[in-house]
Backbone as XML, in Angstrom:
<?xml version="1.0"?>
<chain id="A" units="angstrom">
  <residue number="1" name="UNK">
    <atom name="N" x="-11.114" y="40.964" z="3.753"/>
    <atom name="CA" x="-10.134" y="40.316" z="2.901"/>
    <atom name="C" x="-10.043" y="41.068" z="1.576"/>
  </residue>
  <residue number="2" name="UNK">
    <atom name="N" x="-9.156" y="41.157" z="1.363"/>
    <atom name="CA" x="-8.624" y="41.984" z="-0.608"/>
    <atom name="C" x="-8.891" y="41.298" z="-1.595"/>
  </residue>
  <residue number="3" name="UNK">
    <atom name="N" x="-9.662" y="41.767" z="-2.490"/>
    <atom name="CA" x="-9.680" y="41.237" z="-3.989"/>
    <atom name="C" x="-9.032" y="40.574" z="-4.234"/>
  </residue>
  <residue number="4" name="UNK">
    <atom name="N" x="-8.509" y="39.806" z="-4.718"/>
    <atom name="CA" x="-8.083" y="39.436" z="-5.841"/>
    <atom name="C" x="-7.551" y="39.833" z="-7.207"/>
  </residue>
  <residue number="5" name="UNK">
    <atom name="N" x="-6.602" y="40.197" z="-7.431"/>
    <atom name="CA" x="-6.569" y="40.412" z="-8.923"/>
    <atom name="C" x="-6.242" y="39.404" z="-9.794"/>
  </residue>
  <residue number="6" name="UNK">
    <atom name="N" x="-6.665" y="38.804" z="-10.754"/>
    <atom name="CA" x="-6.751" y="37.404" z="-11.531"/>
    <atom name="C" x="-6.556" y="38.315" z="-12.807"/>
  </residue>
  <residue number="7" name="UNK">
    <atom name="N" x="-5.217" y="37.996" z="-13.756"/>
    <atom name="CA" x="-4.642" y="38.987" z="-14.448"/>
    <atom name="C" x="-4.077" y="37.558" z="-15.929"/>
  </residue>
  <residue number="8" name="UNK">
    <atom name="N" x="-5.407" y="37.651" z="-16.907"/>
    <atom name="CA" x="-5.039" y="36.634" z="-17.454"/>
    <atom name="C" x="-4.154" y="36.581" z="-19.160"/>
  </residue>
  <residue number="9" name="UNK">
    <atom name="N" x="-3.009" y="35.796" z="-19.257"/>
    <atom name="CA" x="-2.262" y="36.093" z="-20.711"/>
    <atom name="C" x="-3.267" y="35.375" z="-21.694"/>
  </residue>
  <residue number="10" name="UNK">
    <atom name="N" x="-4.083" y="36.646" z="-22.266"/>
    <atom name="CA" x="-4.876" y="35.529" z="-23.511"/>
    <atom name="C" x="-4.304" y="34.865" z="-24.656"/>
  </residue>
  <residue number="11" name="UNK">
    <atom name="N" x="-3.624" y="35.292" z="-25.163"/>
    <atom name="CA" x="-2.685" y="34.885" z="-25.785"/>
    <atom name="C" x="-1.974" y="33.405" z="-25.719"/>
  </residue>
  <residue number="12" name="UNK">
    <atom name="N" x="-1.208" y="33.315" z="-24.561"/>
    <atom name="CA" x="-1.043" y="32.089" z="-24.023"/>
    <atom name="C" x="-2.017" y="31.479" z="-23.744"/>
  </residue>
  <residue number="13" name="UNK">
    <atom name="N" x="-3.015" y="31.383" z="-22.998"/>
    <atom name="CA" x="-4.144" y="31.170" z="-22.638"/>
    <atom name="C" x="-4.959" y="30.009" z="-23.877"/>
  </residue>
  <residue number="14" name="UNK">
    <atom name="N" x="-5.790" y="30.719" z="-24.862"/>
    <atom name="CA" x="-5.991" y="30.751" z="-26.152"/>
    <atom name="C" x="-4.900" y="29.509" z="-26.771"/>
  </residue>
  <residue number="15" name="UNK">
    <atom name="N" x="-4.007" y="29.962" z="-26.921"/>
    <atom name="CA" x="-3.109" y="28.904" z="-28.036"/>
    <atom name="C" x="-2.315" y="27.441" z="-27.493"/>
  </residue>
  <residue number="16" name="UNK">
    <atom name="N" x="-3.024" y="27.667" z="-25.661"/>
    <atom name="CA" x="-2.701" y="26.324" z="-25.167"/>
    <atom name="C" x="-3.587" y="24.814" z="-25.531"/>
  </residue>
  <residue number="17" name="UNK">
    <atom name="N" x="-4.743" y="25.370" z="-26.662"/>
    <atom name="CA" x="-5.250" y="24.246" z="-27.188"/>
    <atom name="C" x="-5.467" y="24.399" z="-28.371"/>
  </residue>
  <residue number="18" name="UNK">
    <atom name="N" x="-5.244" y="23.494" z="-29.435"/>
    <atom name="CA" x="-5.076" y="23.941" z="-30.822"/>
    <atom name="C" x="-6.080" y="23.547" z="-31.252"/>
  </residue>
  <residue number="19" name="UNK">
    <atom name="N" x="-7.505" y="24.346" z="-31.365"/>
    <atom name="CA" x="-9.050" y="24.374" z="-31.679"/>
    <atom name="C" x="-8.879" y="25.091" z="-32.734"/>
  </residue>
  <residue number="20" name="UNK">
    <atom name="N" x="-8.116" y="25.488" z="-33.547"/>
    <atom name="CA" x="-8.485" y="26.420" z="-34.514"/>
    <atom name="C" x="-8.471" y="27.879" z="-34.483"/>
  </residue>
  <residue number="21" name="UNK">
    <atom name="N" x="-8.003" y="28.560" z="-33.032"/>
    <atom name="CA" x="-7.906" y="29.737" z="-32.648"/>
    <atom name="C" x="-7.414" y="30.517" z="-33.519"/>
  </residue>
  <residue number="22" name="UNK">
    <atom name="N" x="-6.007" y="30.201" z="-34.256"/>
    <atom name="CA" x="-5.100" y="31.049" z="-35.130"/>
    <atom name="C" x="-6.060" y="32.079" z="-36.194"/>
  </residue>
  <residue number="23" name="UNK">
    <atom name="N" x="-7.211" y="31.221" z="-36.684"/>
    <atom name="CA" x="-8.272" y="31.607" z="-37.773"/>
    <atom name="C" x="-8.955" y="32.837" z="-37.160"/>
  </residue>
  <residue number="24" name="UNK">
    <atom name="N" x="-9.471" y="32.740" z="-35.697"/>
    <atom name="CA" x="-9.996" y="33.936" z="-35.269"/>
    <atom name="C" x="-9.306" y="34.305" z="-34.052"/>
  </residue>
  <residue number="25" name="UNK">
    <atom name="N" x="-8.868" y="35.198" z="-33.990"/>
    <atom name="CA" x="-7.632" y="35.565" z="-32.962"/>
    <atom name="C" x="-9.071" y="35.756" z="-31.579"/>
  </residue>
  <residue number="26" name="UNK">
    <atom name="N" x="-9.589" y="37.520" z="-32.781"/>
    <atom name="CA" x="-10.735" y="37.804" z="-31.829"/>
    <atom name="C" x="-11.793" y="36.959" z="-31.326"/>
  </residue>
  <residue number="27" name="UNK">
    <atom name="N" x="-11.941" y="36.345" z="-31.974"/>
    <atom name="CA" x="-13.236" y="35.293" z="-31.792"/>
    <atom name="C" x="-12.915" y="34.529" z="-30.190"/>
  </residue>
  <residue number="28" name="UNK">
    <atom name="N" x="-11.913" y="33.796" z="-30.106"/>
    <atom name="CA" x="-11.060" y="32.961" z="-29.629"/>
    <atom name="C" x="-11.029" y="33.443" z="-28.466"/>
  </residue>
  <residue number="29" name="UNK">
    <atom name="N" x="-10.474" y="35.203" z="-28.261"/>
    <atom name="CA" x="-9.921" y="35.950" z="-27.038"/>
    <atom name="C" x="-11.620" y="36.105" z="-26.307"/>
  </residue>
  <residue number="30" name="UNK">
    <atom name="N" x="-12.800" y="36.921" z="-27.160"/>
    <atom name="CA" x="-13.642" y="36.672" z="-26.636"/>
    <atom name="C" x="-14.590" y="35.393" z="-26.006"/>
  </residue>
  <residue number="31" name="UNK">
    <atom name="N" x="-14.535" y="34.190" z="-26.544"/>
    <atom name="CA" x="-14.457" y="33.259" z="-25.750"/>
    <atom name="C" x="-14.253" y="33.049" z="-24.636"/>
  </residue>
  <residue number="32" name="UNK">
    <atom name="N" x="-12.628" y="33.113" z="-24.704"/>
    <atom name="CA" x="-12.270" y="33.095" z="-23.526"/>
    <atom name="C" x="-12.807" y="34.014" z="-22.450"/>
  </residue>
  <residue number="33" name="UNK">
    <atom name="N" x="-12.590" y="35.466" z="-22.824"/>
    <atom name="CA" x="-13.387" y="36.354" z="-21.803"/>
    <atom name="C" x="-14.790" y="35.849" z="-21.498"/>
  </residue>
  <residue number="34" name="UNK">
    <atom name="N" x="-15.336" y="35.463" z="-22.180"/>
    <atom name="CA" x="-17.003" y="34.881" z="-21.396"/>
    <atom name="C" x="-16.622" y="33.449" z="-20.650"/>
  </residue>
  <residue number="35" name="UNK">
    <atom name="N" x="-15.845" y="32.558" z="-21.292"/>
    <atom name="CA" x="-15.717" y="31.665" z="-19.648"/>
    <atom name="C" x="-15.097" y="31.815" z="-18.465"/>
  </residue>
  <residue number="36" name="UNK">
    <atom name="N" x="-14.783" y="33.014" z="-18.235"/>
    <atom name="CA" x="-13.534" y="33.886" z="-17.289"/>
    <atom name="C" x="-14.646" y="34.712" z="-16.217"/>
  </residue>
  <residue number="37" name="UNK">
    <atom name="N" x="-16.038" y="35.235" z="-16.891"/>
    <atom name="CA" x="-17.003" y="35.843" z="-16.374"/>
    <atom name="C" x="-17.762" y="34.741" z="-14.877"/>
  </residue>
  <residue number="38" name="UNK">
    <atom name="N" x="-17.722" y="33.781" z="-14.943"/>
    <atom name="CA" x="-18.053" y="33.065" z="-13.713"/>
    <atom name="C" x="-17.309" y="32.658" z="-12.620"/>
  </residue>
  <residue number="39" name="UNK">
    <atom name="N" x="-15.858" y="32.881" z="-12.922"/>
    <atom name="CA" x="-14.605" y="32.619" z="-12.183"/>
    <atom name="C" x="-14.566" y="33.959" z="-11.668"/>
  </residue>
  <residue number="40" name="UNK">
    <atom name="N" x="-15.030" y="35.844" z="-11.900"/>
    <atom name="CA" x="-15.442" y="36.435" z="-11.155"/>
    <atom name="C" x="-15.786" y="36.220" z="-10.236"/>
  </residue>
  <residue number="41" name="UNK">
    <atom name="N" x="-17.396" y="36.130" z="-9.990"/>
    <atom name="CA" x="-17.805" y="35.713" z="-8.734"/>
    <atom name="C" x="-17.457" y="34.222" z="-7.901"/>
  </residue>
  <residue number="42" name="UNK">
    <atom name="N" x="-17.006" y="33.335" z="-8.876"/>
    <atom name="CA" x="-16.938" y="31.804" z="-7.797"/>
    <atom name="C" x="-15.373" y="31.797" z="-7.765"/>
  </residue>
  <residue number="43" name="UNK">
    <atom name="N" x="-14.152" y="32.614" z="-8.298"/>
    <atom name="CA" x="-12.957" y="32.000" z="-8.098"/>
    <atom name="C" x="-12.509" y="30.821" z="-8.421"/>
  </residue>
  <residue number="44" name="UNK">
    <atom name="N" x="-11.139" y="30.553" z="-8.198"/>
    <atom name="CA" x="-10.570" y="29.176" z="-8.632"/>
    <atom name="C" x="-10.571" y="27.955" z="-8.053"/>
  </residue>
  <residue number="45" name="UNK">
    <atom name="N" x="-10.050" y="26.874" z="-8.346"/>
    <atom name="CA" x="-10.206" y="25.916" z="-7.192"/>
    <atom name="C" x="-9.198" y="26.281" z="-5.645"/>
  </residue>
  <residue number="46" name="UNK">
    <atom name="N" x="-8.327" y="26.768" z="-5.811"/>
    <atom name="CA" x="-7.495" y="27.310" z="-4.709"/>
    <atom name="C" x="-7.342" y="28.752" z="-4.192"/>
  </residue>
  <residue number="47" name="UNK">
    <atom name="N" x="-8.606" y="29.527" z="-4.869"/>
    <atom name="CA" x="-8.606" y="31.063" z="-4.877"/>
    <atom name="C" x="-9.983" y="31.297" z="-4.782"/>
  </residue>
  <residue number="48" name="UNK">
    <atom name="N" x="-10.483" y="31.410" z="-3.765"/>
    <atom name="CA" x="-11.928" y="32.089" z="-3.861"/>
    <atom name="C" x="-12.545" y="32.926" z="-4.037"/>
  </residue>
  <residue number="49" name="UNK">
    <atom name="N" x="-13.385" y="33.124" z="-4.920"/>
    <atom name="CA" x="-13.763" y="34.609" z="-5.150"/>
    <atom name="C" x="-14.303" y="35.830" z="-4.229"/>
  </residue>
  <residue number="50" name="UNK">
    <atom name="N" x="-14.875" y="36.619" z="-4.532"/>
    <atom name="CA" x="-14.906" y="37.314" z="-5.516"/>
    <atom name="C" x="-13.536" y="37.752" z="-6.380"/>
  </residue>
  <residue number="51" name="UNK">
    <atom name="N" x="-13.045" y="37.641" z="-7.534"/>
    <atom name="CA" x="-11.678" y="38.045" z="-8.462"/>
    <atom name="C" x="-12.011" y="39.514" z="-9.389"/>
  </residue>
  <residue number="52" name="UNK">
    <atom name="N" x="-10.635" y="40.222" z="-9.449"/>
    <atom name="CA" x="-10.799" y="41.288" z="-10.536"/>
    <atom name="C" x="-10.277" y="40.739" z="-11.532"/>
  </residue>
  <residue number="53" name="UNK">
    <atom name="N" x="-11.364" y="40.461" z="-12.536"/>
    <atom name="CA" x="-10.663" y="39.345" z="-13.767"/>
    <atom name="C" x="-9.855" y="40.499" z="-14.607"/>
  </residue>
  <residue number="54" name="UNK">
    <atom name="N" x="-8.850" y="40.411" z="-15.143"/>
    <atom name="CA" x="-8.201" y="41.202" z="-15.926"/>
    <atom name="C" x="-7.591" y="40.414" z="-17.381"/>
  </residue>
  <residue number="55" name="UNK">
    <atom name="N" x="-8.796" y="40.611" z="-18.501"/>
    <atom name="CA" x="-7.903" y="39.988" z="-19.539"/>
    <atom name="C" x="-7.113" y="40.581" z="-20.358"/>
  </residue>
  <residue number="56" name="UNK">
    <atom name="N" x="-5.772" y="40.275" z="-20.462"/>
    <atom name="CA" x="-5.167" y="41.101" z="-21.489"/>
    <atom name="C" x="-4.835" y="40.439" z="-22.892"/>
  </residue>
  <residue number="57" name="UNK">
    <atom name="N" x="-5.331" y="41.318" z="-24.191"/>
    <atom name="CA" x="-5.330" y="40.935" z="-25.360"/>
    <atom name="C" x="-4.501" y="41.521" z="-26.062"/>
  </residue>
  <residue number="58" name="UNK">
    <atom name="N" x="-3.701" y="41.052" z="-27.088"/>
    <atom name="CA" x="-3.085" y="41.678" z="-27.868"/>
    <atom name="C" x="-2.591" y="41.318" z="-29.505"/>
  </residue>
  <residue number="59" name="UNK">
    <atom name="N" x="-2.075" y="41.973" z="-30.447"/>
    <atom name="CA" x="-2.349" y="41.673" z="-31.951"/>
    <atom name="C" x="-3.813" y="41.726" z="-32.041"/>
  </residue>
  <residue number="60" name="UNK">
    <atom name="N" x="-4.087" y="40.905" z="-33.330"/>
    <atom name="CA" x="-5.619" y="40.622" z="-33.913"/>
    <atom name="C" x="-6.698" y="40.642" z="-32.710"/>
  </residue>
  <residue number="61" name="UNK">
    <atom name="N" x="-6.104" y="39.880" z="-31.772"/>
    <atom name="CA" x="-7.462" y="40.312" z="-30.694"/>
    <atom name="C" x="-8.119" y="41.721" z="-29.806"/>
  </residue>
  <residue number="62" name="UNK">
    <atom name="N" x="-6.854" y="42.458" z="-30.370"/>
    <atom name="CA" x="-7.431" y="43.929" z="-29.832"/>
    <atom name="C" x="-8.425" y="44.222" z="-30.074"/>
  </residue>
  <residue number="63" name="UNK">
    <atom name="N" x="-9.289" y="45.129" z="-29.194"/>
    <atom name="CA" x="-10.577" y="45.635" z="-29.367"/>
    <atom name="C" x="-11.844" y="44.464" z="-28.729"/>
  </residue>
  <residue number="64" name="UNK">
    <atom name="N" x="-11.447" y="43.720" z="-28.314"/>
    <atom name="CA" x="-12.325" y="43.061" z="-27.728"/>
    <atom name="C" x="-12.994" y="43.476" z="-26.583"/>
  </residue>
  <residue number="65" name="UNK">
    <atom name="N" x="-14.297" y="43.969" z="-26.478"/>
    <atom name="CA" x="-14.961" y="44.460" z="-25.179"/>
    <atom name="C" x="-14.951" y="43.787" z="-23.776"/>
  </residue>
  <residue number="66" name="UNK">
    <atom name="N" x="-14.858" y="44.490" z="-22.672"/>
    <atom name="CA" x="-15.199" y="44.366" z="-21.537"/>
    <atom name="C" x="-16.481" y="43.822" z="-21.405"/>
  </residue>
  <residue number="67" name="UNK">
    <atom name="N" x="-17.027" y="43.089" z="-20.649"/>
    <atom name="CA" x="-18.260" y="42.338" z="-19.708"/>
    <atom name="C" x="-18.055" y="42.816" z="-18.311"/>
  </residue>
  <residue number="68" name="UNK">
    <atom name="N" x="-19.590" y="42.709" z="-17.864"/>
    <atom name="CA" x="-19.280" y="42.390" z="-16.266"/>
    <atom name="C" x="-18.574" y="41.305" z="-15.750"/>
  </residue>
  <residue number="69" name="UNK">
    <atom name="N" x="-17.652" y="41.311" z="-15.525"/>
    <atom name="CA" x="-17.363" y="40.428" z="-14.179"/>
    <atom name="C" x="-15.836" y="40.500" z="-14.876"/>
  </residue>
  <residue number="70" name="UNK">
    <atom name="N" x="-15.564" y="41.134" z="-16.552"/>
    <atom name="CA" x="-13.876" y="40.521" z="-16.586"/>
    <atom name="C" x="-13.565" y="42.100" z="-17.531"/>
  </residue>
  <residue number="71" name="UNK">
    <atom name="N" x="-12.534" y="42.508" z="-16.742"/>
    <atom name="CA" x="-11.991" y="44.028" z="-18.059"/>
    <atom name="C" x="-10.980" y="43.191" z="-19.048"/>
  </residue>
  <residue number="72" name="UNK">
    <atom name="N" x="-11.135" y="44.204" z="-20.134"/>
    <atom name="CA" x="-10.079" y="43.636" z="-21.189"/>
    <atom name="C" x="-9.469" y="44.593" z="-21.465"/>
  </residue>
  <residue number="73" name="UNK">
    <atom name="N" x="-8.234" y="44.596" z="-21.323"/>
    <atom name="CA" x="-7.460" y="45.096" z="-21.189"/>
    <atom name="C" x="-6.427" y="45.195" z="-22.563"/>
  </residue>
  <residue number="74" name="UNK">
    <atom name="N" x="-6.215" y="45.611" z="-23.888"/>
    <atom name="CA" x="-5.694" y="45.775" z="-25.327"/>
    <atom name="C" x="-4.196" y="46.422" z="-24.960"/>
  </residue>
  <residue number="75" name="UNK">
    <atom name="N" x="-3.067" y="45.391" z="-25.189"/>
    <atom name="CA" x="-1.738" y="46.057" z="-24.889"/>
    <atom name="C" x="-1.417" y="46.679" z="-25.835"/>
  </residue>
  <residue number="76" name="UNK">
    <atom name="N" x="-0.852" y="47.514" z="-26.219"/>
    <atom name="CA" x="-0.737" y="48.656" z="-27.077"/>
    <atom name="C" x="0.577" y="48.140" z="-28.169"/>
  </residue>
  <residue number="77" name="UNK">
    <atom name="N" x="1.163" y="47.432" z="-27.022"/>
    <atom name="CA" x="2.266" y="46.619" z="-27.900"/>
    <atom name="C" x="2.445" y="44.711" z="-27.305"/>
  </residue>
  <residue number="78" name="UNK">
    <atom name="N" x="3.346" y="44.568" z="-26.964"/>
    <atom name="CA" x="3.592" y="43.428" z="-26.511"/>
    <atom name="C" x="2.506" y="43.022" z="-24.982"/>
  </residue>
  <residue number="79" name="UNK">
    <atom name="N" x="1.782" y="41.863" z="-25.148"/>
    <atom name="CA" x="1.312" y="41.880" z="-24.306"/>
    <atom name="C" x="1.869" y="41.472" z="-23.260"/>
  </residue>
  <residue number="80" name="UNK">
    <atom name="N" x="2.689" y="40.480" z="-22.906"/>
    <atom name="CA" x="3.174" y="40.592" z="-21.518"/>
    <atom name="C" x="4.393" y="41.292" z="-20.808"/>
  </residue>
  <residue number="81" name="UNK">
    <atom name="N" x="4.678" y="42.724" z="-21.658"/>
    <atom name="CA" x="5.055" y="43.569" z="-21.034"/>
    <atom name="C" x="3.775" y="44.514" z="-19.992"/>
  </residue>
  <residue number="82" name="UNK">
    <atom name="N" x="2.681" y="44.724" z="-20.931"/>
    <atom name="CA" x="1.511" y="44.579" z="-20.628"/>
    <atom name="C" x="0.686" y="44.506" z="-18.592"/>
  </residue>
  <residue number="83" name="UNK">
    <atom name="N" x="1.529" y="43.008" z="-19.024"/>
    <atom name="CA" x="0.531" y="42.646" z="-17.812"/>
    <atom name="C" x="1.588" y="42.710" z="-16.876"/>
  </residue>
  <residue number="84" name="UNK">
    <atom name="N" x="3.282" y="42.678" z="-17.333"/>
    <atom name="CA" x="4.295" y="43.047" z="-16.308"/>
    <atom name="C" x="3.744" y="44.291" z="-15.771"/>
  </residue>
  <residue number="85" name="UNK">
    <atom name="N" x="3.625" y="45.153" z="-16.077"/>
    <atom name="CA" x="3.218" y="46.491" z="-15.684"/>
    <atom name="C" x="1.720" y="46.785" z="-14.821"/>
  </residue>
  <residue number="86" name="UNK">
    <atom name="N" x="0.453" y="45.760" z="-15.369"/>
    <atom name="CA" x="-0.319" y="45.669" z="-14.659"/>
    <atom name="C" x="-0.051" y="45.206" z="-13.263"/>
  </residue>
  <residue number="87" name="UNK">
    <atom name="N" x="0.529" y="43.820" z="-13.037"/>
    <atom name="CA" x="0.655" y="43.487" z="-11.775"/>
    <atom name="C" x="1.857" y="44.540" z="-11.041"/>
  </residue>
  <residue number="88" name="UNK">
    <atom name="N" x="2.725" y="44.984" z="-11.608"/>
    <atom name="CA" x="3.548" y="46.098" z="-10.715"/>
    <atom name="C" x="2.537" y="47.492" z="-10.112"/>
  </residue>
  <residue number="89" name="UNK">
    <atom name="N" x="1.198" y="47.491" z="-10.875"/>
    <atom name="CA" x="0.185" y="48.922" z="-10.669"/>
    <atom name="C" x="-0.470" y="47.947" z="-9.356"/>
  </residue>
  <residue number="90" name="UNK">
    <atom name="N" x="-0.608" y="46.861" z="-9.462"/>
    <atom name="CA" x="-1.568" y="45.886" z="-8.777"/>
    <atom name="C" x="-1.157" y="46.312" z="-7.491"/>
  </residue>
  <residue number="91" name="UNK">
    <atom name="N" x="-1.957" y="47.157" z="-6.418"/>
    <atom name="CA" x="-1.929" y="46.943" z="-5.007"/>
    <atom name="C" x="-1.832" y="45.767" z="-4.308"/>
  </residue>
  <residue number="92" name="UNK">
    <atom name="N" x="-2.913" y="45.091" z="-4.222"/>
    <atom name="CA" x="-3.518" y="44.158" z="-3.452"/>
    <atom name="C" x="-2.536" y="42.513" z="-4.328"/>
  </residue>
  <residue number="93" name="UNK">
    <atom name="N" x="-3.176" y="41.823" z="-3.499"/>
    <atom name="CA" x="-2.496" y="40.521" z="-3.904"/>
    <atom name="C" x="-3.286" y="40.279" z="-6.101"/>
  </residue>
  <residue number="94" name="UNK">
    <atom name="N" x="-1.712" y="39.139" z="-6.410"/>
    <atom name="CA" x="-2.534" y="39.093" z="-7.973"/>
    <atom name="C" x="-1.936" y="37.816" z="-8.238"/>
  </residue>
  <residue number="95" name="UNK">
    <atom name="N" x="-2.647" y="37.334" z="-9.065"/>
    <atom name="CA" x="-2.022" y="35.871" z="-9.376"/>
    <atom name="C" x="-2.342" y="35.998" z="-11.367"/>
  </residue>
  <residue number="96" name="UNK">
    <atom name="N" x="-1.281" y="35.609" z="-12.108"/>
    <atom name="CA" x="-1.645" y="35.177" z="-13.379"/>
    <atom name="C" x="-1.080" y="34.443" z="-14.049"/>
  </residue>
  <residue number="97" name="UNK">
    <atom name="N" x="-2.534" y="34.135" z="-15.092"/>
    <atom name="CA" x="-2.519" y="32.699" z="-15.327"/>
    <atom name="C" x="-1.927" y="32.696" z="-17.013"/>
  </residue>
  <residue number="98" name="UNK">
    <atom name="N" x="-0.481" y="32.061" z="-16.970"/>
    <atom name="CA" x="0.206" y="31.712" z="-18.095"/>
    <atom name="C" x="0.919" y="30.833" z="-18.021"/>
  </residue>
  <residue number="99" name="UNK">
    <atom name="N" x="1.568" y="30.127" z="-19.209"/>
    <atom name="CA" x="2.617" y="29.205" z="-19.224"/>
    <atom name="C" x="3.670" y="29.674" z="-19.425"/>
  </residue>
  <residue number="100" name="UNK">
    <atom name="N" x="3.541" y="30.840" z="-19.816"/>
    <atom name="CA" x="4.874" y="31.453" z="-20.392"/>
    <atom name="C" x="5.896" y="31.502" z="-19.535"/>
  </residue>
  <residue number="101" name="UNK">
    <atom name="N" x="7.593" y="30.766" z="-19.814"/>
    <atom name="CA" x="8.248" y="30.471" z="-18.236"/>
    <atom name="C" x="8.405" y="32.130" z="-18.303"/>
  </residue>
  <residue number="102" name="UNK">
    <atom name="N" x="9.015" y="32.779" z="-19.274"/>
    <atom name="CA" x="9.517" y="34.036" z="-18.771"/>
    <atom name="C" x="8.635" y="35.286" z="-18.499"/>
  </residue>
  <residue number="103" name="UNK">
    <atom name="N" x="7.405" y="34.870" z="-18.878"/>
    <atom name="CA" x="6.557" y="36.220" z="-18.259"/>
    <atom name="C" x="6.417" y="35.616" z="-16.673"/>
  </residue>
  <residue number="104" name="UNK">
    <atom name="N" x="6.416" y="34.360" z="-16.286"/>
    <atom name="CA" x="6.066" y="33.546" z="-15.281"/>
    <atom name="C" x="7.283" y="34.082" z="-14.299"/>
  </residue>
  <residue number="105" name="UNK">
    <atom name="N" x="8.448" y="34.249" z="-14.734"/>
    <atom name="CA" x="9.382" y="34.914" z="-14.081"/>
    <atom name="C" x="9.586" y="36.130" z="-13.846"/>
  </residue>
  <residue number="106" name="UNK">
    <atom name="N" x="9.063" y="36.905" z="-14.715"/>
    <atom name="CA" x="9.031" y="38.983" z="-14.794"/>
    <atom name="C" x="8.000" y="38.672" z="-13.500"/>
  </residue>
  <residue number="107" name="UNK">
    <atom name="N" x="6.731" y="38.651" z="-13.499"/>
    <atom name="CA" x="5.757" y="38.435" z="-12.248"/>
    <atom name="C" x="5.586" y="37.883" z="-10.926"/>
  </residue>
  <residue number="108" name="UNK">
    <atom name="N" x="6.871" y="36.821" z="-10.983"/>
    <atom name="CA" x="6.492" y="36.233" z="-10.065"/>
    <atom name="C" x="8.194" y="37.265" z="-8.788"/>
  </residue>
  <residue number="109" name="UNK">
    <atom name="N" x="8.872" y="37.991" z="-9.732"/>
    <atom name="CA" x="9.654" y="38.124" z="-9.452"/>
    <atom name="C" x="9.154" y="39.993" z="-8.832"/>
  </residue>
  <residue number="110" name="UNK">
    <atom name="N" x="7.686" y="39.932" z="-9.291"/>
    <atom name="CA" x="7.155" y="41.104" z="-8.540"/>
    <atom name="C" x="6.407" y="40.928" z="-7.553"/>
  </residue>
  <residue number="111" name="UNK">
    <atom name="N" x="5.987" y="39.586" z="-7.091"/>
    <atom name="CA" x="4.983" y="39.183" z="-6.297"/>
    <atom name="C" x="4.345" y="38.355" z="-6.388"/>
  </residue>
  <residue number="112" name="UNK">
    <atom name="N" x="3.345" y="38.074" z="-7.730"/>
    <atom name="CA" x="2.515" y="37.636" z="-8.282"/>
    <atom name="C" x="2.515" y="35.868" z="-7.926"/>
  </residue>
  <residue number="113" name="UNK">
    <atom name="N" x="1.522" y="35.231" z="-7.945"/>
    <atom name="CA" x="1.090" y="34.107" z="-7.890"/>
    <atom name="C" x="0.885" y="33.617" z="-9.280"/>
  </residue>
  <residue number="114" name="UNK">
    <atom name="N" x="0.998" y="32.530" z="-9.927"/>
    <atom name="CA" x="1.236" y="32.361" z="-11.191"/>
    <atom name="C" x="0.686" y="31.004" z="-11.404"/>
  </residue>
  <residue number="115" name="UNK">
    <atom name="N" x="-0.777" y="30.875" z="-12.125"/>
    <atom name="CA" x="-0.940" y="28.932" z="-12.487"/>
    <atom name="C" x="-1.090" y="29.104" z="-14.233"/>
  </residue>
  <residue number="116" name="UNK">
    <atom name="N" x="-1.385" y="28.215" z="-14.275"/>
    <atom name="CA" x="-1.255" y="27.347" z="-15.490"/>
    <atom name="C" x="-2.404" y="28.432" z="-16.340"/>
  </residue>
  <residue number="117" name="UNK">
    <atom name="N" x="-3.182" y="28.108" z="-17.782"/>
    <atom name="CA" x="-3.755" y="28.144" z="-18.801"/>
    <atom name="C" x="-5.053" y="27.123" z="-18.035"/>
  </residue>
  <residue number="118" name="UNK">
    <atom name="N" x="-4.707" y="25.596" z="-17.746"/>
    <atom name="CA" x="-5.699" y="24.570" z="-17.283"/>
    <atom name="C" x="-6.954" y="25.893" z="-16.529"/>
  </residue>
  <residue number="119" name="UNK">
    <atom name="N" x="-6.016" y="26.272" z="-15.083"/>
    <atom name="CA" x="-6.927" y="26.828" z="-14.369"/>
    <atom name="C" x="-7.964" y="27.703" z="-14.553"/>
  </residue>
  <residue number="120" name="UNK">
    <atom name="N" x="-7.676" y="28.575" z="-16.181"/>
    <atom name="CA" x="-8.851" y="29.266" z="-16.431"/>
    <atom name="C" x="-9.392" y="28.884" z="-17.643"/>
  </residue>
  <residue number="121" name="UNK">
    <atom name="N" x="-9.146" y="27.963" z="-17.955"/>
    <atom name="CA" x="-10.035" y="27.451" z="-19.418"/>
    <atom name="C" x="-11.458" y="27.021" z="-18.953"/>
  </residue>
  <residue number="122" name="UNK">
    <atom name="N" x="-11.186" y="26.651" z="-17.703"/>
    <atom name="CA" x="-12.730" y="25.719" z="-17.355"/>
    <atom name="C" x="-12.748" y="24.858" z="-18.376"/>
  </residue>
</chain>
């Protein structure tokens, strides 16, 4: 069976709960990348793992390091042109997780499987 690619908008992601994120962009994005690190190996509730976590960051959160189990991925400009382009590189099957309707439409209109922010906040 094929990987998974799990290709996540931090951005969206991040600002779907209003904790105070705005204050630390980076802080916030890395967060997120460490609760994203166990959904590697165990997958989602409707996606089983093993996943290639792919986070993509962008503005203030650039530069945020890679971990095992999730790459981070720094869009150079807009991030969900970004991850349009990732899932078009994406071989294998990919699903990502945003609210955004219109990145939700660039992706899904390449293939992509598409849930919510809920599904990877844990």
């Amino acid at each position: 069976m094929e990987t998974v690619t799990l290709v996540v908008d931090a951005a969206n992601v991040v600002g779907s709960v209003p904790d105070g994120w705005w204050r630390d962009r980076r802080g916030a994005a890395e967060r997120l990348r460490d609760r994203l690190v166990p959904l590697a190996a165990a997958g989602l509730a409707d996606l089983p793992g093993p996943l290639d976590v792919v986070l993509v960051v962008e503005g203030r959160a650039r530069g945020v390091d890679s971990v095992p189990g999730v790459r981070v991925d720094s869009a150079p400009a807009s991030g969900d042109d970004r991850i349009v382009e990732l899932v078009a590189e994406t071989a294998g099957p990919c699903v990502v997780a945003t609210a955004d309707r219109e990145l939700r439409r660039r992706v899904s209109a390449l293939g992509a499987e598409v849930v919510g922010p809920r599904a990877v906040r844990g």
